[in-house]
Structure formats: C-alpha cells, structure tokens
N, C-alpha and C positions, 0 to 999 in steps of 0.2 A: 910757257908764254907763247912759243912759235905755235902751237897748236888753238892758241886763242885766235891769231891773225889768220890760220888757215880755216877757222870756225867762219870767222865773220868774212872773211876773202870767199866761202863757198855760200853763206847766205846771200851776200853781194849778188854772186851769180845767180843764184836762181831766182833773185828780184828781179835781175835784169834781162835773164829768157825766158822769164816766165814759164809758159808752157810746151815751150821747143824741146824734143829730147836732146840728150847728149850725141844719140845715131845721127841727127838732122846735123847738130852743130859741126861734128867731127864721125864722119860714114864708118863702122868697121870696116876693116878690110874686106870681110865674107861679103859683105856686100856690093862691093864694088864693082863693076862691068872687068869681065874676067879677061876683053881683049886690051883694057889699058893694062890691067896690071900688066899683064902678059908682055906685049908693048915695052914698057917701061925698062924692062931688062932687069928690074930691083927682087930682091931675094922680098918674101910676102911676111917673113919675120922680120926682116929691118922695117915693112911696112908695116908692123905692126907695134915695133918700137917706139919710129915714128909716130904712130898715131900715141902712145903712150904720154911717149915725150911732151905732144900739143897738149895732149889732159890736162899735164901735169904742171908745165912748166907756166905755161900761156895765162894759165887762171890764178895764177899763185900774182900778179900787180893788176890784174883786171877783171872783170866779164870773159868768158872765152865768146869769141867772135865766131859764127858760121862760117869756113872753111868760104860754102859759094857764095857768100857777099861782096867779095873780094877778086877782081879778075887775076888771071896768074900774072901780069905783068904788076899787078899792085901788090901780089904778097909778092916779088921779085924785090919790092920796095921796101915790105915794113919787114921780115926777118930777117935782115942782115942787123936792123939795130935790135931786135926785140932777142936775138939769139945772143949779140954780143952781152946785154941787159942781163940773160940770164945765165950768165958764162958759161954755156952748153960747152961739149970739148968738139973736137972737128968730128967724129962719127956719132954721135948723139946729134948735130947740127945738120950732119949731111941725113940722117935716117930722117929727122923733122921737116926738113927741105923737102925730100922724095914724099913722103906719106903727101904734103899741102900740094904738091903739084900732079901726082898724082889722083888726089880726091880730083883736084881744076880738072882733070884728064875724063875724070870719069861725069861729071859735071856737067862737061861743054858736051860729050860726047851723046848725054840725054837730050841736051835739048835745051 
C-alpha cells in the first residue's frame, strides 16, 4: 500500500514541475560552484546525502520545491518544521540543512 502513496505522491510531482528537471530542482553536487563547496568546510559526501535526503524525504507530503525559489533566510524558516514532519535524526537533518544552503551558496554566488 506505501508503494501506491509513493506511485501517486511522484505523479503528484511531476504534474506539478512539469518540465523542470530534478538537476534544476535540487543541483548535484558535481555541479555546484567548486569555491562554495570548498567554502562551506562540509565533507562533498554529506553533501550528497543531503541532497539525497531532499529527493527523498521532501517529496514523500508534496511537490519538491526548487531549492532557489526560496531565499536562505526562508528555508532558515521552513526546515526546522518540515525536518521535524519527517522525523529525519540530527545527522540526516544537519546533511539536508548543509546540501539547502549550500546549493542558496552556490545560487546567489551565479547571480
């Protein structure tokens, strides 16, 4: 039955981004501007946990949202409720924390 809610939970999404890839919504890491990562001081395997973690957890009660629609002070806002929502443990929450403000990092730093 969980596998029917994750059927219709990923139709859901791809009604709702239509034609956005998953790279636009949530950046790989590979691609990311190599002086934020760098910057950031974060291990590029927690940042890619993180980014898992967004895949995974974020689209399982909604749409995944694009990472830059969002200034970093506003995801400042909405993942403290949306990580408590998905009862992430404190290193699955810090790896999804660092990947979202790291992408913002890499984001603002384009332009």
């Amino acid at each position: 039955m969980r596998w029917v809610a994750a059927l219709l939970m990923g139709m859901a999404t791809l009604t709702v981004v239509g034609c956005m890839s998953l790279a636009q919504i949530a950046p790989p890491v590979d691609v990311l501007d190599r002086g934020v990562v760098g910057d950031s001081g974060i291990e590029v395997g927690a940042l890619v946990r993180g980014r898992d973690h967004y895949l995974r957890h974020c689209g399982n009660c909604h749409a995944l949202e694009p990472i830059g629609d969002y200034s970093e002070a506003d995801w400042r806002g909405i993942l403290p409720g949306m990580i408590k929502r998905c009862r992430l443990d404190a290193v699955k929450a810090e790896e999804l924390r660092d990947y979202v403000m790291v992408v913002r990092g890499h984001l603002d730093r384009r332009g």
